[in-house]
Backbone as CSV, one residue per row, in Angstrom:
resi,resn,N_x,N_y,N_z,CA_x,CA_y,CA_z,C_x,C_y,C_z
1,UNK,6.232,-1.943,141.563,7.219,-2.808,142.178,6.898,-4.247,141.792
2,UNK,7.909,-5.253,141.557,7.902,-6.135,141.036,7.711,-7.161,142.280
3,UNK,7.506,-8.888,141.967,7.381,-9.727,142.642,8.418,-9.698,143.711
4,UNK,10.069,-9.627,142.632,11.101,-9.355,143.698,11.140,-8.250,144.617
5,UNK,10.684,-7.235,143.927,11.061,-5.777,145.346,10.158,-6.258,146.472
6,UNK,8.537,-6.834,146.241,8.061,-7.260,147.658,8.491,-8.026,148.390
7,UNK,9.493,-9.319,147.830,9.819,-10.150,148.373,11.200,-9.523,149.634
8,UNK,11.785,-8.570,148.837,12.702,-8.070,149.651,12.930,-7.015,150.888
9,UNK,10.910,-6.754,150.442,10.481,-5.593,151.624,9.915,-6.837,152.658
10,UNK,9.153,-7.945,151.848,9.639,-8.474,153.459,10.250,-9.468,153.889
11,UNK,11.045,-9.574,153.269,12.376,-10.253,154.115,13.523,-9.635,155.126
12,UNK,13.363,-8.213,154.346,14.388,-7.296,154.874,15.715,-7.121,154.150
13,UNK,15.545,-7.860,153.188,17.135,-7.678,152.720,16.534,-8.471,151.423
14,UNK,18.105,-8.916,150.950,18.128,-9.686,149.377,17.490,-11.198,149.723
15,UNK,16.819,-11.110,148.582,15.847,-12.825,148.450,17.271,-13.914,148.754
16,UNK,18.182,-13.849,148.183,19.220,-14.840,147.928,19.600,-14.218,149.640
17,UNK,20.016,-13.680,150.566,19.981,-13.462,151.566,20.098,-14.653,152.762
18,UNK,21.384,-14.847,153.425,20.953,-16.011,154.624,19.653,-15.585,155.920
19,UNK,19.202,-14.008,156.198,18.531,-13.968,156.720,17.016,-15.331,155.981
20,UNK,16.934,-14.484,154.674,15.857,-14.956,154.127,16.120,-16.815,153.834
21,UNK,17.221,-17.180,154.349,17.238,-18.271,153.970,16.696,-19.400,155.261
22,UNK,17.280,-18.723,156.034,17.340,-19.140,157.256,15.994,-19.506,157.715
23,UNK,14.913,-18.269,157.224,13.377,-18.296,157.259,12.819,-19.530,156.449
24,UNK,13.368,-19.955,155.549,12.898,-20.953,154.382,13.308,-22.377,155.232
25,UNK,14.570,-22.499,155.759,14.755,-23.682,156.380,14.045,-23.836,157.760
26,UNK,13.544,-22.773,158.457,12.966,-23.142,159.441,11.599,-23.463,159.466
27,UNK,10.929,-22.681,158.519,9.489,-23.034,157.529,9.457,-24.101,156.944
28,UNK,10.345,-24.927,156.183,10.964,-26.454,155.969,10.217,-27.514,156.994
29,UNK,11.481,-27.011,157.864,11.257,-28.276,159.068,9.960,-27.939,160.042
30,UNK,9.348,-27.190,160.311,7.874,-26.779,160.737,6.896,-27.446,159.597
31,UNK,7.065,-27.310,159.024,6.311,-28.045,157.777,6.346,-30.007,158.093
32,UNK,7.727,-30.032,158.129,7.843,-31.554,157.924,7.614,-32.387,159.631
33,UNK,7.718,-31.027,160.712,7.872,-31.592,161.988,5.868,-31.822,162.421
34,UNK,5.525,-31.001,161.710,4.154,-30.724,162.067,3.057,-32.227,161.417
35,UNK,3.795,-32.868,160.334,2.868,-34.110,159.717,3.327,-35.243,160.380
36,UNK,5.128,-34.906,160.893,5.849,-36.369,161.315,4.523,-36.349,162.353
37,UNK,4.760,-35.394,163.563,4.093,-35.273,164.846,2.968,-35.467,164.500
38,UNK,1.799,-35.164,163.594,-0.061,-35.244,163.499,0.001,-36.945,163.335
39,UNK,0.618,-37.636,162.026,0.106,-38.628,161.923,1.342,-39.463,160.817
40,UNK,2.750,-39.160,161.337,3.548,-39.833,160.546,4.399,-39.485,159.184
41,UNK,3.174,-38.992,158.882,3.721,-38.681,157.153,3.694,-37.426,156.354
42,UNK,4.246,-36.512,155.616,4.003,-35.301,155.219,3.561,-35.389,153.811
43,UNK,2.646,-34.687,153.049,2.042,-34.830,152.107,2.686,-35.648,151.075
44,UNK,3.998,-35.569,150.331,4.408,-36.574,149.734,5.028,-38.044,150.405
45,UNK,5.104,-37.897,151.641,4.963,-39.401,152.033,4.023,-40.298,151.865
46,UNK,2.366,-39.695,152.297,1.389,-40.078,152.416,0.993,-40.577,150.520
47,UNK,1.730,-39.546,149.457,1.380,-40.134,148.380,1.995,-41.497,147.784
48,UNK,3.255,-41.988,148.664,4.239,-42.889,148.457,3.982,-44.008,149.395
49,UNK,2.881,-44.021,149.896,1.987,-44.709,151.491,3.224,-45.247,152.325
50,UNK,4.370,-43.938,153.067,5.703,-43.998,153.606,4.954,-43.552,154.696
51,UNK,5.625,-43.937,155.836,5.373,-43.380,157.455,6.416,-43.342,158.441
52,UNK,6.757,-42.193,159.117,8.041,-42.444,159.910,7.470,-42.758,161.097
53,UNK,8.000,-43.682,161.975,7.906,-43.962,163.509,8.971,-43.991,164.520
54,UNK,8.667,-44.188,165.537,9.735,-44.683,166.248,10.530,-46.233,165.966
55,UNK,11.375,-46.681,166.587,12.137,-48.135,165.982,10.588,-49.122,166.911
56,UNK,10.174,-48.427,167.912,9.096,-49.578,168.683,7.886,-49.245,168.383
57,UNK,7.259,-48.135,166.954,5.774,-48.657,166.709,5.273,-47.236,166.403
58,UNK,5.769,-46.533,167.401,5.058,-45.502,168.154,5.179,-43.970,167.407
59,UNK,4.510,-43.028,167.761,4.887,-41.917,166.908,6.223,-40.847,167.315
60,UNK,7.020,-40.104,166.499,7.950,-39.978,166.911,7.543,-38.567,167.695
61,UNK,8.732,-37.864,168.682,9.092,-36.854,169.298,9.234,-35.764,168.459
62,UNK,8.723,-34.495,169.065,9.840,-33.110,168.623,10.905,-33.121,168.492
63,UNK,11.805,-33.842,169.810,13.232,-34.111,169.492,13.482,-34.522,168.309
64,UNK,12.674,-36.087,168.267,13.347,-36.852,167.090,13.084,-36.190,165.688
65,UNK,12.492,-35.309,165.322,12.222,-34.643,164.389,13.195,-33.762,164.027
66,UNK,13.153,-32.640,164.816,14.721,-31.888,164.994,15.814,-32.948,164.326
67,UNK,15.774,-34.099,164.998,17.008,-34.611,164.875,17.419,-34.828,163.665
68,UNK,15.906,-35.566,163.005,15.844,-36.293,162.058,15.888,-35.031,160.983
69,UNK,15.583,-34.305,160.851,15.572,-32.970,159.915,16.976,-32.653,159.902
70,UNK,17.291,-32.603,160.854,19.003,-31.845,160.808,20.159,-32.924,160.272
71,UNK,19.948,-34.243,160.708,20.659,-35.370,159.683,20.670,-35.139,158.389
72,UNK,18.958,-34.866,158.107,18.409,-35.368,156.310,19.344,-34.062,155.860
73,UNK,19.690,-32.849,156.307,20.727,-31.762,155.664,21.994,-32.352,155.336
74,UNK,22.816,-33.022,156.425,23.694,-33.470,156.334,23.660,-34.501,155.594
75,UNK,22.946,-35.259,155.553,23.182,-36.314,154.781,22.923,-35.887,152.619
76,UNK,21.750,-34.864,152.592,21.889,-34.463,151.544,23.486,-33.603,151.066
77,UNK,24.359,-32.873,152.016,25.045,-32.062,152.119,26.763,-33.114,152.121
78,UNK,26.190,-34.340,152.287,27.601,-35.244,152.474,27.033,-36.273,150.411
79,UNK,26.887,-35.461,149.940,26.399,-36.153,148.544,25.503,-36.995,148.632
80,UNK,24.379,-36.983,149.631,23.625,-37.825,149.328,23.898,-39.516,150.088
81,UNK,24.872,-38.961,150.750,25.251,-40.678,151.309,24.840,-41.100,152.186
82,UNK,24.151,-40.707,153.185,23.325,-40.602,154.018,21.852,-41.439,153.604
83,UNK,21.166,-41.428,152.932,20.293,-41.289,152.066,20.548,-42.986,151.718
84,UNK,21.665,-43.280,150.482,22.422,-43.997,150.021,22.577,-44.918,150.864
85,UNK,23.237,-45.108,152.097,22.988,-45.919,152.993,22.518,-47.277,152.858
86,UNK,21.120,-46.775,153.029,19.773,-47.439,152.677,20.362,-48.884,151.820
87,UNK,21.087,-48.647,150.819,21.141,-50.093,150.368,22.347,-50.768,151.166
88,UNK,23.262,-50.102,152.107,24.250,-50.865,152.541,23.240,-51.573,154.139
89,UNK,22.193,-50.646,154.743,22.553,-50.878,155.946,21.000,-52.434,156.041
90,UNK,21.443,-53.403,156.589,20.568,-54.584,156.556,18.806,-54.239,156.849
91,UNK,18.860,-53.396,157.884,17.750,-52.893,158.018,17.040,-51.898,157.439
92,UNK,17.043,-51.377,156.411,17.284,-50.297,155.147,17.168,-48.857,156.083
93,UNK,18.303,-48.305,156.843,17.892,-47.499,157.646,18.765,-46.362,156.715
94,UNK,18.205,-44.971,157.106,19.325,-43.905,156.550,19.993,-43.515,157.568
95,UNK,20.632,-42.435,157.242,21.484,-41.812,158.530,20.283,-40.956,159.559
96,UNK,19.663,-40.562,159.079,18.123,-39.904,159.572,17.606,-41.093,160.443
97,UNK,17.359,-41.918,160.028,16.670,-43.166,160.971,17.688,-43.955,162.283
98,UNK,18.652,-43.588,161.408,20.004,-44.158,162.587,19.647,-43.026,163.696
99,UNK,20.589,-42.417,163.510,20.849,-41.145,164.315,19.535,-40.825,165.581
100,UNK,18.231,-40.406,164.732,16.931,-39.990,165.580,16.367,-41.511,166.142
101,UNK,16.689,-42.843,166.260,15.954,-43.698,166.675,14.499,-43.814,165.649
102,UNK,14.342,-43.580,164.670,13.457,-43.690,163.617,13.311,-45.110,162.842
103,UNK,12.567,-44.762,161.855,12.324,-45.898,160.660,11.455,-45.447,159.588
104,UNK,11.227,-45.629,158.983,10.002,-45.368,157.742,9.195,-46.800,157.197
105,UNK,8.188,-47.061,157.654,7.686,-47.863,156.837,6.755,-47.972,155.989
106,UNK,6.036,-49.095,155.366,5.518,-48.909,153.808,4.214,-49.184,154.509
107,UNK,2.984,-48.424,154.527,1.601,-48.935,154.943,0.715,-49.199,153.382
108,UNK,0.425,-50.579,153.743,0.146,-51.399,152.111,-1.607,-50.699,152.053
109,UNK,-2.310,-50.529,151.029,-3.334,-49.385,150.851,-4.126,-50.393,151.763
110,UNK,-5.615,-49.403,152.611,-6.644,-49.806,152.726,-6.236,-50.064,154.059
């Protein structure tokens, strides 16, 4: 049996599959909710020295994570405009930072 037949014994069904997809997006945002919540940043943030917070300093919520995860879909899912934003809005916020009460900022090395 090949890479694919295991993949499909355990998923339960076809790899391309919304069950199996559904598993990938929730493994996603567990992934990205678990670095916002430890210490800000998820492995390629931390290589881009990016950090999300709250708008007052602080570290963000479960909520705001959720929130902020479920925007960044939409906003990838509305072409990217979301995202794009960023150069219209004065405070360089995305729709992710709007929406969840967020921000991202740049921590300069050291």
């Amino acid at each position: 049996m090949g890479t694919a037949g295991v993949l499909i014994l355990i998923s339960g069904g076809e790899v391309g599959g919304a069950w199996f997809q559904s598993l990938l997006l929730v493994e996603n945002y567990l992934f990205c909710a678990w670095f916002w919540l430890k210490d800000g940043a998820t492995l390629g943030m931390r290589a881009w020295r990016l950090k999300v917070q709250t708008e007052t300093g602080g570290k963000i919520t479960l909520n705001q994570s959720l929130v902020r995860y479920l925007a960044g879909i939409f906003s990838l899912l509305a072409f990217g405009l979301g995202y794009l934003w960023i150069l219209l809005d004065r405070r360089n916020r995305s729709w992710n930072d709007m929406v969840s009460n967020t921000q991202i900022i740049y921590t300069p090395k050291g």
